[in-house]
C-alpha positions as CSV (number, residue, x, y, z in Angstrom):
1,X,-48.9,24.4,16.8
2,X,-45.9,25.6,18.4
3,X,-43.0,27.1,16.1
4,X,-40.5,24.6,17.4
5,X,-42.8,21.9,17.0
6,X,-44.0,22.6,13.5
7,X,-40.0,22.8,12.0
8,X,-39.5,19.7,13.3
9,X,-42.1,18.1,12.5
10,X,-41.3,19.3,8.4
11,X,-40.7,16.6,6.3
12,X,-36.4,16.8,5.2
13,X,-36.4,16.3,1.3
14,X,-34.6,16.5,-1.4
15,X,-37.1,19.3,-2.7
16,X,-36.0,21.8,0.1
17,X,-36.8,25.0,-1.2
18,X,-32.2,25.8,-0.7
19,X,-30.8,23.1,-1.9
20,X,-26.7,24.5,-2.0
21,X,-24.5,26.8,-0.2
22,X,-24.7,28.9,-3.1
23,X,-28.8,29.3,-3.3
24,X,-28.4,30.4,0.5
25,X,-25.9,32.9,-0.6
26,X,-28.4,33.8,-3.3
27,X,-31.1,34.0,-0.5
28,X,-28.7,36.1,1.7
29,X,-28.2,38.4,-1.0
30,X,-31.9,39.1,-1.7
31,X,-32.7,39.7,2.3
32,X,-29.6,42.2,2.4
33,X,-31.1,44.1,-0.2
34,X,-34.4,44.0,1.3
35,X,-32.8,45.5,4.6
36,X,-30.8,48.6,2.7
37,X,-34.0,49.1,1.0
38,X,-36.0,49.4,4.4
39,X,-33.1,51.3,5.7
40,X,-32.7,53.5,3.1
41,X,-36.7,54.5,3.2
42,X,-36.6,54.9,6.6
43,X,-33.8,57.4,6.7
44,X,-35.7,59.2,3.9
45,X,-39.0,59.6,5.9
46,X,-40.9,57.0,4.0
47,X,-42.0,54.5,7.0
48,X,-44.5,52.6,6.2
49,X,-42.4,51.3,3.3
50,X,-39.8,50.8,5.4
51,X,-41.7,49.0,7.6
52,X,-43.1,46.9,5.3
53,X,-39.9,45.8,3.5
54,X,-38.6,45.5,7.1
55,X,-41.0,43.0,7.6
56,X,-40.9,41.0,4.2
57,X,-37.1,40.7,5.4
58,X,-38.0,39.0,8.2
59,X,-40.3,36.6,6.5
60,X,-37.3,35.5,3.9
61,X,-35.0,35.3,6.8
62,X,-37.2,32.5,8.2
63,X,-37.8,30.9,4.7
64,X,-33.6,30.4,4.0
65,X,-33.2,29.6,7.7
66,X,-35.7,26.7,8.0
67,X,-36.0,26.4,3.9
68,X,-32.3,24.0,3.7
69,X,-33.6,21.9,6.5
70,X,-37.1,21.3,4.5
71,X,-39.5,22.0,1.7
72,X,-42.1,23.6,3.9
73,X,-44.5,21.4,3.7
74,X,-46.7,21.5,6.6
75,X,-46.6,18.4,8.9
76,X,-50.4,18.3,9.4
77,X,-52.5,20.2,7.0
78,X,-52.0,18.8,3.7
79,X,-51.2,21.0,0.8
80,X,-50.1,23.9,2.9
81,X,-46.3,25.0,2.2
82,X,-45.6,27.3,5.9
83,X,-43.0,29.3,3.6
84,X,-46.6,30.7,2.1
85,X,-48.3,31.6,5.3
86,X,-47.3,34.9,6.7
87,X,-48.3,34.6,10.3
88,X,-46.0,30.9,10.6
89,X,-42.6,32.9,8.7
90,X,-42.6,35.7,11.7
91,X,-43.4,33.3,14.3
92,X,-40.5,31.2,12.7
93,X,-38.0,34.9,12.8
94,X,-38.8,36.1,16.4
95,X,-37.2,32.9,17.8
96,X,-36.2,33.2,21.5
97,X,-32.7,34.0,20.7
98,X,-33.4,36.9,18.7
99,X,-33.6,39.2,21.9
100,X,-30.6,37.1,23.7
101,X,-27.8,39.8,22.4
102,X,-27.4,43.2,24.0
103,X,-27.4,45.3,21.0
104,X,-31.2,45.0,19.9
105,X,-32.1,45.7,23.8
106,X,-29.9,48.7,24.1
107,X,-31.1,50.3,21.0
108,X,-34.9,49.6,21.3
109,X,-35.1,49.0,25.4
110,X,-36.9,45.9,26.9
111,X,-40.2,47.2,26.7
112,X,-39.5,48.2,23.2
113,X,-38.0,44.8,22.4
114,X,-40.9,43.0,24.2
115,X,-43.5,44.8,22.1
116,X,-41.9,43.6,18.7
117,X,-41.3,40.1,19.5
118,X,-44.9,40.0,20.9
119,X,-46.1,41.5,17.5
120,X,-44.2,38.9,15.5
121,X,-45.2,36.0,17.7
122,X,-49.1,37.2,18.2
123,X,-50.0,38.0,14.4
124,X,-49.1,41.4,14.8
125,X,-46.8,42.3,11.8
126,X,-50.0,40.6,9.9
127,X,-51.7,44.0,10.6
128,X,-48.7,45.7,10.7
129,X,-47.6,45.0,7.0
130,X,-51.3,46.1,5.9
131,X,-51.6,48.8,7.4
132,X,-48.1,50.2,6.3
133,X,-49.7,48.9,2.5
134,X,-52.9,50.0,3.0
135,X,-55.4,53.1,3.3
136,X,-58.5,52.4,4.6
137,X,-61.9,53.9,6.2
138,X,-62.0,53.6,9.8
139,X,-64.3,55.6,11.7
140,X,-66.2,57.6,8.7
141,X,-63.0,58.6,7.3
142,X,-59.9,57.6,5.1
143,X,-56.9,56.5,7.0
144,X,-53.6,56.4,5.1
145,X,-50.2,54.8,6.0
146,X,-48.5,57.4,7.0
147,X,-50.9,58.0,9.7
148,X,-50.7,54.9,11.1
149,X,-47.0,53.6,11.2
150,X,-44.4,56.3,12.4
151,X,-40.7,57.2,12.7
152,X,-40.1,54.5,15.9
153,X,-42.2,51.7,15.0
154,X,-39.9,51.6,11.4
155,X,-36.3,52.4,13.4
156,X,-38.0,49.2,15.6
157,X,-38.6,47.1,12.8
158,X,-35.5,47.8,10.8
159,X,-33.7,47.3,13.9
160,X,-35.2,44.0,14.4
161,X,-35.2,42.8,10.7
162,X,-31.0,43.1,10.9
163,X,-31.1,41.6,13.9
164,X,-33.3,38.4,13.0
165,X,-30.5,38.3,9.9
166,X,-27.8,38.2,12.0
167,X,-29.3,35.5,15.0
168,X,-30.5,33.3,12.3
169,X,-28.5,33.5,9.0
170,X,-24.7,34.9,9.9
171,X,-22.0,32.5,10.4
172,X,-23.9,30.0,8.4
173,X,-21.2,30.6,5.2
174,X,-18.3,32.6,4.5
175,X,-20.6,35.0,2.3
176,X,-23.0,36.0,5.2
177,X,-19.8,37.0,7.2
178,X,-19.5,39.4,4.6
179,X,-22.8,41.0,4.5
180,X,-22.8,41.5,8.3
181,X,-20.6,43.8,8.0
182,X,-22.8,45.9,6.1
183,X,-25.9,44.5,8.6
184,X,-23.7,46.1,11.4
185,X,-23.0,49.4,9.8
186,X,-26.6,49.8,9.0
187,X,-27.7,49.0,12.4
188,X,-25.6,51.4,13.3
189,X,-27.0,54.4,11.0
190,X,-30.4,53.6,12.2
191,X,-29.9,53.3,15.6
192,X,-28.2,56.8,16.0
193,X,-31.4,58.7,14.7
């Protein structure tokens, strides 16, 4: 099922999972600390941590951006809540508009940019987030995280975690205004390394 088709396709109740401008503050508050938190480990050489935070980020963004609209009930398979299902939350970030700014392109490049919003959009970040979690045995031998997730795939991600923040959540309330200021700044730090 499509992205655009499944969120409008949610039922609109009065159990959405935000309910008040205040819970999506609330919301706000916890992504912004998941991004200074992916920032902050990917600036001290820890990027498969920062790569998965940068991802979980990601994943709440699309839960308080579709989350006051519905409870996330899926429209077709009974009993499944899409605010659950990993794979449906970074379809539901890397919407088309995500890539429409110039920043994210300038920092990354196209090819750069394509690559992630394939990943989101083509389960991707699903292997991604494990094996930033993850060791395992490939090939007769143990393979840790740091060996598979480097310095640019984290810049990428927490590049692209502040920038699905911004496309989706900023403007939405005076508070998130507030808090992409410090998005910007971030953004900022990371893209200059």
């Amino acid at each position: 099922m499509e992205v655009f088709e499944l969120i409008t396709g949610m039922a609109r109740t009065e159990e959405n999972l935000i309910q008040s401008a205040e819970e999506l503050n609330k919301a706000i508050d916890h992504i912004i600390q998941l991004i200074q938190d992916s920032c902050s480990l990917y600036l001290a050489g820890s990027f498969p941590s920062s790569v998965f935070l940068s991802i979980t980020a990601c994943e709440e963004v699309a839960k308080a951006h579709i989350g006051s609209f519905t409870d996330g009930k899926h429209p077709v398979k009974n009993g499944r809540n899409v605010f659950r299902d990993h794979k449906t939350k970074h379809k539901m970030a890397a919407l088309p508009t995500v890539p429409m700014g110039q920043r994210l392109e300038e920092a990354l490049g196209k090819s750069e940019l394509q690559k992630i919003m394939n990943m989101a959009q083509n389960s991707g970040f699903n292997q991604t987030r494990e094996n930033a979690l993850y060791f395992q045995r490939e090939n007769s031998k143990l393979v840790v995280p740091t060996e598979k997730i480097d310095k640019k795939l984290a810049r990428s991600l927490a590049l692209f975690a502040i920038e699905v923040f911004d496309d989706a959540l900023v403007g939405i309330t005076n508070h998130s205004y507030k808090m992409d200021n410090i998005t910007d700044a971030l953004f900022e730090t990371v893209k200059n390394t």
